[in-house]
C-alpha positions as CSV (number, residue, x, y, z in Angstrom):
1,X,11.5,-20.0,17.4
2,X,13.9,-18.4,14.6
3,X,12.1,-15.7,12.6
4,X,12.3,-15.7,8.8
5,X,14.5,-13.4,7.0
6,X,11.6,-11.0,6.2
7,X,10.7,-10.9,9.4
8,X,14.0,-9.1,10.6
9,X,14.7,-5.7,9.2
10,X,15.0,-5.2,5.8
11,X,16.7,-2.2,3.9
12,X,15.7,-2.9,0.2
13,X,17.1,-0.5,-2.6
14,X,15.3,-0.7,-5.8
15,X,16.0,0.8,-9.0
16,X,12.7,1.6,-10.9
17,X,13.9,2.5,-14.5
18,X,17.5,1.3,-16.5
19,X,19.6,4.2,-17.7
20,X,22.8,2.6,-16.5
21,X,24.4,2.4,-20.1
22,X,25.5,-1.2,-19.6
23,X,26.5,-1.3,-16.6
24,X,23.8,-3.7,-14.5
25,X,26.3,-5.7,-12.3
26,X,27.6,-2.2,-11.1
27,X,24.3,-1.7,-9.2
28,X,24.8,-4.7,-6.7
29,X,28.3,-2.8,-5.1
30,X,26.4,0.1,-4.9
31,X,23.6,-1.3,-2.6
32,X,25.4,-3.4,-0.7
33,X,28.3,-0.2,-0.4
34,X,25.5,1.8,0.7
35,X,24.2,-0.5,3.9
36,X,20.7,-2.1,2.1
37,X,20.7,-5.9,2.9
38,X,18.0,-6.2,-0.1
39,X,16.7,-5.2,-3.6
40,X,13.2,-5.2,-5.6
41,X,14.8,-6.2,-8.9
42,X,13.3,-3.6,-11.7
43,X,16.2,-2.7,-13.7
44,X,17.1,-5.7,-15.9
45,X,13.8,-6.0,-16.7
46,X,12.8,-2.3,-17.5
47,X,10.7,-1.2,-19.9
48,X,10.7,2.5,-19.4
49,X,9.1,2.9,-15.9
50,X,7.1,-0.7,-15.9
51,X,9.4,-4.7,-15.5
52,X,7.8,-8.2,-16.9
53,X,10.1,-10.7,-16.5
54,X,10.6,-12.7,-19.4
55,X,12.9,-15.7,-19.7
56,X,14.4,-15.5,-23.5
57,X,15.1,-12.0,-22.6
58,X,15.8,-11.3,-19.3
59,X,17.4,-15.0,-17.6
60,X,21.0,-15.0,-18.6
61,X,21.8,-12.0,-17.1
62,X,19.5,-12.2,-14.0
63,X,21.8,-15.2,-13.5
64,X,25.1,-13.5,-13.0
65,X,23.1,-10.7,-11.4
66,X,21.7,-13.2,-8.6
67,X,25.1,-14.7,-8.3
68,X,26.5,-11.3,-7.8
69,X,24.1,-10.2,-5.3
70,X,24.4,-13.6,-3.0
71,X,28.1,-13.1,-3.2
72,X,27.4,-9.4,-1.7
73,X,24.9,-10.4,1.4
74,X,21.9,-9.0,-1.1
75,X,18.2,-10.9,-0.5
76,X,16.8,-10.1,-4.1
77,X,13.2,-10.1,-4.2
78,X,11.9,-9.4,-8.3
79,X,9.7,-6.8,-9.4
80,X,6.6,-7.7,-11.4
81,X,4.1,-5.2,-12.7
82,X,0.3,-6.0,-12.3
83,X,-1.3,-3.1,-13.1
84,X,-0.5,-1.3,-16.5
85,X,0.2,-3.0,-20.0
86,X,3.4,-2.1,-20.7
87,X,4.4,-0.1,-23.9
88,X,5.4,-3.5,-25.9
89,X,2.1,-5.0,-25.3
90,X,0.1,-2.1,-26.1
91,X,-1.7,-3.8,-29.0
92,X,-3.2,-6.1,-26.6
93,X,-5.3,-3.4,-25.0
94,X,-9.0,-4.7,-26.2
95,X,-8.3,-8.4,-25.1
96,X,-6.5,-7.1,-21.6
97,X,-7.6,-3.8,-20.5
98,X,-10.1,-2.3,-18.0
99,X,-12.7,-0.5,-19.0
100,X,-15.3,2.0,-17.6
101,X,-19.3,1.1,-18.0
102,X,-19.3,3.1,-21.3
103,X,-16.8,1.0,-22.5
104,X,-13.8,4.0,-22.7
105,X,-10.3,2.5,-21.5
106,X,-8.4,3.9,-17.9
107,X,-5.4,5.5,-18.3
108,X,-3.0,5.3,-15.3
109,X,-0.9,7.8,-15.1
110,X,-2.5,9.4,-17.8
111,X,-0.3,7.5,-19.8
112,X,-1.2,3.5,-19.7
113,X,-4.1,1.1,-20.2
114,X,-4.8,-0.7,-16.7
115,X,-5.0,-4.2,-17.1
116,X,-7.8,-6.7,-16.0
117,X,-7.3,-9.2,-13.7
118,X,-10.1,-11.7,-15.0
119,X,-8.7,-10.7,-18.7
120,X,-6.6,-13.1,-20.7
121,X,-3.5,-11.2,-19.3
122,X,-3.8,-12.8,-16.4
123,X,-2.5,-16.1,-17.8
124,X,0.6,-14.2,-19.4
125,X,1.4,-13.2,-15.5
126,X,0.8,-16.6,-14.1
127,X,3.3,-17.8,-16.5
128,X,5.8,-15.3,-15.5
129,X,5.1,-16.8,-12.0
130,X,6.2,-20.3,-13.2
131,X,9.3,-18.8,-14.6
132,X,10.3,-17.1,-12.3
133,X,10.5,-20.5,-10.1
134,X,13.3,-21.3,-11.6
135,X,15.6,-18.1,-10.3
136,X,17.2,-17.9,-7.5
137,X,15.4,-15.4,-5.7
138,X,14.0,-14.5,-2.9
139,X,10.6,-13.5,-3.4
140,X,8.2,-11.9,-5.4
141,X,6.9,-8.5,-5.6
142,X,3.4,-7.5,-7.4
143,X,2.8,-4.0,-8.5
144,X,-1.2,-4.2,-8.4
145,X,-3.7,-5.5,-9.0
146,X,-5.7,-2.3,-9.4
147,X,-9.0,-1.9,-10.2
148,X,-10.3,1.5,-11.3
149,X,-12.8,3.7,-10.9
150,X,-15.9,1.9,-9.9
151,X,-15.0,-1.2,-11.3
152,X,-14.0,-3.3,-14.6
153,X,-16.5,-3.8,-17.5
154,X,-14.7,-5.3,-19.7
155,X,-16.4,-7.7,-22.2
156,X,-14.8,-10.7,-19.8
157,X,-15.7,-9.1,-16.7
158,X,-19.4,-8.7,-18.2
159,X,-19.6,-12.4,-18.9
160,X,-17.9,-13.4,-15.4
161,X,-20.6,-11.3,-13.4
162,X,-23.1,-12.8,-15.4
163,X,-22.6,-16.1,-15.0
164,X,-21.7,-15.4,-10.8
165,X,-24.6,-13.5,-9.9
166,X,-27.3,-14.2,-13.0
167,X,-27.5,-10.5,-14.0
168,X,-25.6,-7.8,-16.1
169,X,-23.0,-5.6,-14.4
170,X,-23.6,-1.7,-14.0
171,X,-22.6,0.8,-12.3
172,X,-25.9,-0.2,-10.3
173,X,-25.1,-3.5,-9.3
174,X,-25.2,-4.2,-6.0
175,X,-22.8,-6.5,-5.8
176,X,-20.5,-4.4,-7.5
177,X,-17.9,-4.1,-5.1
178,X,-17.7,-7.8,-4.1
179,X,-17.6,-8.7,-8.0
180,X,-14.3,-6.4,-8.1
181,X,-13.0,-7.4,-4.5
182,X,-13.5,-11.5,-5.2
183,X,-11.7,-10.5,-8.7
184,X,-8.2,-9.3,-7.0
185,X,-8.4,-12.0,-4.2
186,X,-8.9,-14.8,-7.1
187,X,-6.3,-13.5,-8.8
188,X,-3.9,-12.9,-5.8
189,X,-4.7,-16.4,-4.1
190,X,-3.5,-17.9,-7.6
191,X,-0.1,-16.4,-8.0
192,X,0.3,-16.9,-4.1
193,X,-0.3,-20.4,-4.9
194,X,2.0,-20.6,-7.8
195,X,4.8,-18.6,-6.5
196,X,5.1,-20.5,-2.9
197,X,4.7,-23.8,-5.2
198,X,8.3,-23.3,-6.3
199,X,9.7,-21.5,-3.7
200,X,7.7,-22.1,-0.2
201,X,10.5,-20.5,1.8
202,X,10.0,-17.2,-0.5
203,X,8.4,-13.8,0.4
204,X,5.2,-12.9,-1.6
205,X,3.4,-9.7,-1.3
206,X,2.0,-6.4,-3.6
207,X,1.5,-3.2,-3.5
208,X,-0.6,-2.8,-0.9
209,X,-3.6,-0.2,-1.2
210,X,-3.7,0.6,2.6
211,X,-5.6,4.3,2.4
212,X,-6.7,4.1,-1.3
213,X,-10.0,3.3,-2.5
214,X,-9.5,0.2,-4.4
215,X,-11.4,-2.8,-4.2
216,X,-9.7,-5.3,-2.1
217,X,-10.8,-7.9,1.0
218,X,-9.3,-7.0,4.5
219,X,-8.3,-9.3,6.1
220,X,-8.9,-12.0,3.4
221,X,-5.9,-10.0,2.0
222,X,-3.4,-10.6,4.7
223,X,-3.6,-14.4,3.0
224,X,-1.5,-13.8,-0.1
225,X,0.8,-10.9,1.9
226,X,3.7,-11.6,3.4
227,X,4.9,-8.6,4.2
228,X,2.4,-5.2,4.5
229,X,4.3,-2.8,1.9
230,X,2.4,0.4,0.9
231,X,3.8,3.8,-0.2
232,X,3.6,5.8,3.2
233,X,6.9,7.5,1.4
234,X,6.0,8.6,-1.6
235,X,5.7,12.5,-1.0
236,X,4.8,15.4,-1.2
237,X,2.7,15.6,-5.1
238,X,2.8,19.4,-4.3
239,X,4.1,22.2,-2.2
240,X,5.1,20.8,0.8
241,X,4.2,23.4,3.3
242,X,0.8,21.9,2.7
243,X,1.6,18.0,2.9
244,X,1.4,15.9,5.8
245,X,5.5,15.4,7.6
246,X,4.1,12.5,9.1
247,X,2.7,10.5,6.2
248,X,5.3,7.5,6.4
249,X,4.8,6.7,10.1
250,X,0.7,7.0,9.8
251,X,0.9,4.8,7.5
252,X,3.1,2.4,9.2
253,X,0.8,2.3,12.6
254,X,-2.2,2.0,10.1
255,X,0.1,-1.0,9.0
256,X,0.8,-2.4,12.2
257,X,-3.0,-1.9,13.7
258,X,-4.2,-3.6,10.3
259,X,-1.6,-6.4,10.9
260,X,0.0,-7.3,13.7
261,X,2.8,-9.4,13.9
262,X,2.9,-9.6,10.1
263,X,6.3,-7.4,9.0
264,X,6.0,-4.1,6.9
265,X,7.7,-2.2,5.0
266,X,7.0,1.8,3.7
267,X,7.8,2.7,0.3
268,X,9.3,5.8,0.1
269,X,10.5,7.2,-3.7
270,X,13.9,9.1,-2.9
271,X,12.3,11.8,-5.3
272,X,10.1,14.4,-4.8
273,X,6.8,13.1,-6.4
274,X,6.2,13.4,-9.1
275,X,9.5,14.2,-10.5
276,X,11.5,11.8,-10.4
277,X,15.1,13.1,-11.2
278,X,14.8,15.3,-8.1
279,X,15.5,14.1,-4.8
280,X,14.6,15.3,-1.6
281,X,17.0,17.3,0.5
282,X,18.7,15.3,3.8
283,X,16.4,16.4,6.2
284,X,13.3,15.0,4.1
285,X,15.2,11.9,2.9
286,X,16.3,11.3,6.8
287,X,13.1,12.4,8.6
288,X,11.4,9.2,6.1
289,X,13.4,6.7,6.9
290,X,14.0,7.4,10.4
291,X,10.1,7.9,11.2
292,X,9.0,4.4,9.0
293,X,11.8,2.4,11.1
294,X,11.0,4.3,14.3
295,X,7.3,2.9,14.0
296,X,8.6,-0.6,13.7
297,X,8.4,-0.8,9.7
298,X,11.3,-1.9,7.0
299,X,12.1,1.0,4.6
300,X,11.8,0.4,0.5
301,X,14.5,3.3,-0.4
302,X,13.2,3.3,-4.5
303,X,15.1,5.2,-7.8
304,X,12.8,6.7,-10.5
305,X,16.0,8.0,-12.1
306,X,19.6,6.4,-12.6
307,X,22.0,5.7,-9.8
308,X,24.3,8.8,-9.9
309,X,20.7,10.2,-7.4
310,X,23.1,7.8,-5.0
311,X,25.6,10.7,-5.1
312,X,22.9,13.6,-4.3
313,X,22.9,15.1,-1.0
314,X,19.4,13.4,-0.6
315,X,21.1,10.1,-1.8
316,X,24.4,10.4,0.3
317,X,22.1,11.1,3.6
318,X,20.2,7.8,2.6
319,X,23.3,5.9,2.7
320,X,24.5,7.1,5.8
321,X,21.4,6.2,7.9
322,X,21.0,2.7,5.8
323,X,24.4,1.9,7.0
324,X,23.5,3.4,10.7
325,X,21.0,1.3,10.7
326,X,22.6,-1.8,9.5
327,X,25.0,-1.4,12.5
328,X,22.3,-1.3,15.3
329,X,19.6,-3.4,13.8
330,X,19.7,-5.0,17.8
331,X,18.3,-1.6,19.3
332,X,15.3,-1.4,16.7
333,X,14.1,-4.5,15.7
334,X,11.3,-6.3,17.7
335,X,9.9,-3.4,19.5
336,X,6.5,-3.1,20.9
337,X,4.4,0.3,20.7
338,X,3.4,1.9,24.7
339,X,1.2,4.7,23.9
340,X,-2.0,5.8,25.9
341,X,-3.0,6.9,22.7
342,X,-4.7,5.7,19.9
343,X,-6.3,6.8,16.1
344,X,-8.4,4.8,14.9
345,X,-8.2,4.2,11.0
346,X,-12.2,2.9,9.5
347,X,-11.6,1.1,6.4
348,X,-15.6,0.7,6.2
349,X,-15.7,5.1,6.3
350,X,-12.2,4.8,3.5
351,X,-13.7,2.7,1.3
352,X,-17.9,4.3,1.4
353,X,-17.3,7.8,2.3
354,X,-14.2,9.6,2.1
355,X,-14.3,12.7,0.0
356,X,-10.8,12.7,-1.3
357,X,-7.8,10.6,-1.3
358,X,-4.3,10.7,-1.3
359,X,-1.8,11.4,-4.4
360,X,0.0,8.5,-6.1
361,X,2.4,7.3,-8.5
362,X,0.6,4.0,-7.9
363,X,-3.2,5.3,-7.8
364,X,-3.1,8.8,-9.7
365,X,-3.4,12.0,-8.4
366,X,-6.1,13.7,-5.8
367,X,-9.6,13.2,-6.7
368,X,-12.8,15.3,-5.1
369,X,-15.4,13.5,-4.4
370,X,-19.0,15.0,-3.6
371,X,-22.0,14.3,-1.0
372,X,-20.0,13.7,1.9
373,X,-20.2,16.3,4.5
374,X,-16.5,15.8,5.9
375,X,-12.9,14.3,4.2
376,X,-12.0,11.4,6.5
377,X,-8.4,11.8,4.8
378,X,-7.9,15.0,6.1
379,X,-9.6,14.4,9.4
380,X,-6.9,11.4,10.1
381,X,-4.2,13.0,8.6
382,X,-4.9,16.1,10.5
383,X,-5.6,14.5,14.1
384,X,-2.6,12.9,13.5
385,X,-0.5,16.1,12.5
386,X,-1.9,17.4,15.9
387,X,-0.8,14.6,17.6
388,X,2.8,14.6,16.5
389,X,3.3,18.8,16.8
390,X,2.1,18.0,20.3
391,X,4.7,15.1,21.2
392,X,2.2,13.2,22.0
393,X,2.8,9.5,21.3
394,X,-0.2,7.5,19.3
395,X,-0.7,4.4,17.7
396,X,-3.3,3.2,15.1
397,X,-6.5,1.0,16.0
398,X,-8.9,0.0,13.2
399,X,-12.6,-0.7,12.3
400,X,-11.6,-4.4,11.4
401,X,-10.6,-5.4,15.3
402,X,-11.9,-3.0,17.6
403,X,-11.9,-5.8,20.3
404,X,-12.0,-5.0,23.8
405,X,-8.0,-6.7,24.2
406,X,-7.4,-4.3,21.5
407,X,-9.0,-1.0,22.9
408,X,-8.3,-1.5,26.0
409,X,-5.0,-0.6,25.5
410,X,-5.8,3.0,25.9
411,X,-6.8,5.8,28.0
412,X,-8.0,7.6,24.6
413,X,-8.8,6.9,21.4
414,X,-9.6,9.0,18.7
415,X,-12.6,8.8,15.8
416,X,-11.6,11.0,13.1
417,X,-14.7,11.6,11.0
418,X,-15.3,7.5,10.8
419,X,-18.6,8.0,9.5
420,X,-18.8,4.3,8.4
421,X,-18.8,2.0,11.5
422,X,-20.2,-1.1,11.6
423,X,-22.3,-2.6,14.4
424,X,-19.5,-4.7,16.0
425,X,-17.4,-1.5,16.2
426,X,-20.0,0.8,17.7
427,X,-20.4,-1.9,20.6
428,X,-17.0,-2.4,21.2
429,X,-16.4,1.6,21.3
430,X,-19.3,2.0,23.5
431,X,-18.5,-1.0,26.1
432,X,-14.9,0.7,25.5
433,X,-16.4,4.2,27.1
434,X,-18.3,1.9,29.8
435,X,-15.3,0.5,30.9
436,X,-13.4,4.3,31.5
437,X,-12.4,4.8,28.0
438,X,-12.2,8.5,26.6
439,X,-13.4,9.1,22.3
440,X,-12.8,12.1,20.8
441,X,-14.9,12.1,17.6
442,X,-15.6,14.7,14.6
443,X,-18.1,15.5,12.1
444,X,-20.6,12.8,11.4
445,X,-18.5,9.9,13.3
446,X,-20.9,6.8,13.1
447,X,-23.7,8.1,11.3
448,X,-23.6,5.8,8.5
449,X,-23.9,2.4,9.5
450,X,-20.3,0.0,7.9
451,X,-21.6,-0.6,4.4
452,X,-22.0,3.1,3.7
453,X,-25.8,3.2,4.5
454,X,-27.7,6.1,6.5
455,X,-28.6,5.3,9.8
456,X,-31.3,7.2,11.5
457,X,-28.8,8.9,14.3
458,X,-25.7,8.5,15.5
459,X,-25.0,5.1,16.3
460,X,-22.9,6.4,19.1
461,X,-25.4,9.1,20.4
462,X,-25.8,7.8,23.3
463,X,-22.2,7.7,24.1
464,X,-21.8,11.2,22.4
465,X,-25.3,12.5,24.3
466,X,-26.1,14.5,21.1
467,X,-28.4,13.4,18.6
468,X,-28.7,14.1,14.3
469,X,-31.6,16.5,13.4
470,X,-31.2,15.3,10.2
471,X,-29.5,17.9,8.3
472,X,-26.1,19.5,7.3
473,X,-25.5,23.4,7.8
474,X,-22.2,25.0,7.0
């Protein structure tokens, strides 16, 4: 059976900001010169770093600039932003944006309100959706939903919880986190819905929050994705000597373990986060996009400045292994991972547990988090940083299908700090050791049972043949 388009491999460009001085149409040559068979559309639509398409503004010339990109070979999947309120719209902040339980706004990137997904913005978006029907594009790309901090409590999320669950929202509430989870899905199901509507044929999909704490279903969320995109390339938010070279091909193995079969792409910002006129050097800019495709992922290759970066030394060594790739897409595409070895990534221990998590133009920067004895983050990151340094080949499992077809696959498999396992997991890791498995496991693996809740021991002591005294000592 044919495969769709997004299902090959994809090399999309994407120009996140507009300082082109008129010259729009210019931008098509200079993707499709530079070997990328796609583009997120941003920069018609830019309002300084955030893009709402709007049709009295922004259709005639997305016209000729569709027509442009067809006549080059370019799939054009648009940009829409879902997560800040953009500088125009500011006003709208008390009807549209998130607030913390004492009623204070979130800032995102310490600069803009976040908006609220069961707000009245949400009907502004949905009518963007409908618009943008009538384009001729290719897809549709959500930046967001978001929700911060430990949730929305907003007056209109107040009177949805209410009504849903017959109580008042806190901080408290026990059904905090599914209030916020069922929010995004709702939302996300909708503007699947509307999107596909118009164009069934279309790719849908967001930015996708694989190793962030936000509140989102898995794998209720693989409904409304197309494609698994998530910014495993957006580096190094610091000195790099102390970052993770392995970031973008973690987190496209996490991708692939979290969704097989479904394609992915990694993000990666040709800047060195977060400055966004300067670009890394060859070696980093190469080493990114060779690692992502290497682990069976497309590559975003994404702007935050104007296209003279193209003509960069980082830029220049982006278009030469774009258009590498473009001539020997036969060699990469549609290959299978054949490691022994195998990390396993506990969404259940990311999303109750983890101690800090990873920088982010999308999410903000690096945030301590107290009462947890170990950081799953740096566990992974650093099992799999052993891994690599060793040459020793490993793929991702996860939490949500540790099935015996799925563990079996390996000789070892490794349980870095998963604190948070549910019961299906610990049975399927212990029958997994029955049947001639090896586990290496750190810290406090399975001591908290997958909704974040104490158990008495280890729920793998048997397997581990120690047992928790009940305390921590450093």
């Amino acid at each position: 059976m044919d495969r769709k388009w997004y299902e090959k491999p994809l090399r999309i460009a994407a120009l996140q900001c507009n300082y082109e001085e008129g010259r729009t149409l210019d931008v098509v040559d200079k993707w499709a010169d530079a070997g990328f068979n796609a583009e997120q559309l941003f920069h018609p639509m830019a309002e300084s770093y955030t893009a709402v398409y709007k049709s009295e503004t922004h259709r005639g010339l997305l016209v000729k600039y569709l027509a442009k990109a067809r006549r080059r070979g370019l799939r054009v999947i648009l940009y829409l932003n879902a997560h800040i309120i953009e500088p125009s719209n500011a006003g709208r902040r008390e009807a549209w944006a998130q607030r913390d339980a004492r009623g204070e706004f979130y800032r995102l990137y310490e600069t803009y309100d976040a908006c609220c997904v069961n707000s009245a913005w949400r009907d502004r978006v949905f009518e963007a959706i409908d618009r943008i029907g009538d384009l001729d594009v290719d897809g549709l790309f959500l930046d967001g939903p978001v929700v911060c901090g430990s949730g929305c409590f907003c007056p209109a999320c107040r009177a949805l919880f209410q009504k849903e669950f017959g109580e008042a929202l806190s901080e408290e509430s026990a059904r905090l986190a599914e209030f916020s989870a069922g929010s995004v899905d709702r939302f996300m199901r909708e503007a699947h819905r509307r999107f596909k509507a118009r164009k069934p044929d279309g790719v849908f999909y967001m930015n996708f929050p694989l190793l962030h704490e936000s509140c989102f279903s898995m794998p209720e969320a693989l409904d409304y994705n197309d494609i698994l995109g998530t910014e495993g390339g957006f580096m190094f938010y610091g000195p790099a000597q102390g970052a993770c070279l392995w970031k973008p091909s973690v987190n496209a193995k996490i991708s692939e373990a979290a969704a097989p079969g479904r394609p992915r792409v990694i993000f990666m910002a040709a800047d060195q986060k977060p400055w966004s006129w300067y670009v890394h050097t060859p070696v980093e800019t190469q080493l990114c996009i060779a690692s992502s495709v290497a682990n069976a992922s497309s590559i975003w290759y994404g702007l935050h400045g104007s296209t003279a970066l193209l003509d960069t030394p980082g830029g220049r060594a982006a278009a030469e292994l774009m258009r590498q790739l473009a001539r020997h897409e036969a060699i990469y595409e549609a290959t299978q991972p054949a490691s022994s070895v195998a990390v396993m990534h506990s969404f259940d221990t990311s999303r109750h547990y983890h101690s800090s998590r990873q920088a982010s133009d999308f999410y903000g920067g690096i945030r301590q988090e107290q009462g947890a004895p170990g950081n799953y983050l740096d566990s992974l990151f650093g099992f799999c940083d052993a891994l690599a340094r060793s040459s020793i080949p490993f793929d991702a499992v996860t939490d949500l299908d540790a099935s015996a077809a799925v563990l079996g696959r390996y000789d070892c498999i490794i349980l870095p700090t998963c604190a948070c396992l549910r019961d299906a997991a610990v049975e399927a890791l212990r029958d997994y050791v029955r049947n001639g498995g090896n586990l290496i496991a750190s810290l406090d693996t399975s001591l908290l049972a997958g909704s974040g809740q104490p158990r008495a021991d280890f729920g793998l002591a048997d397997v581990f043949g120690v047992s928790f005294e009940g305390r921590v000592t450093e």
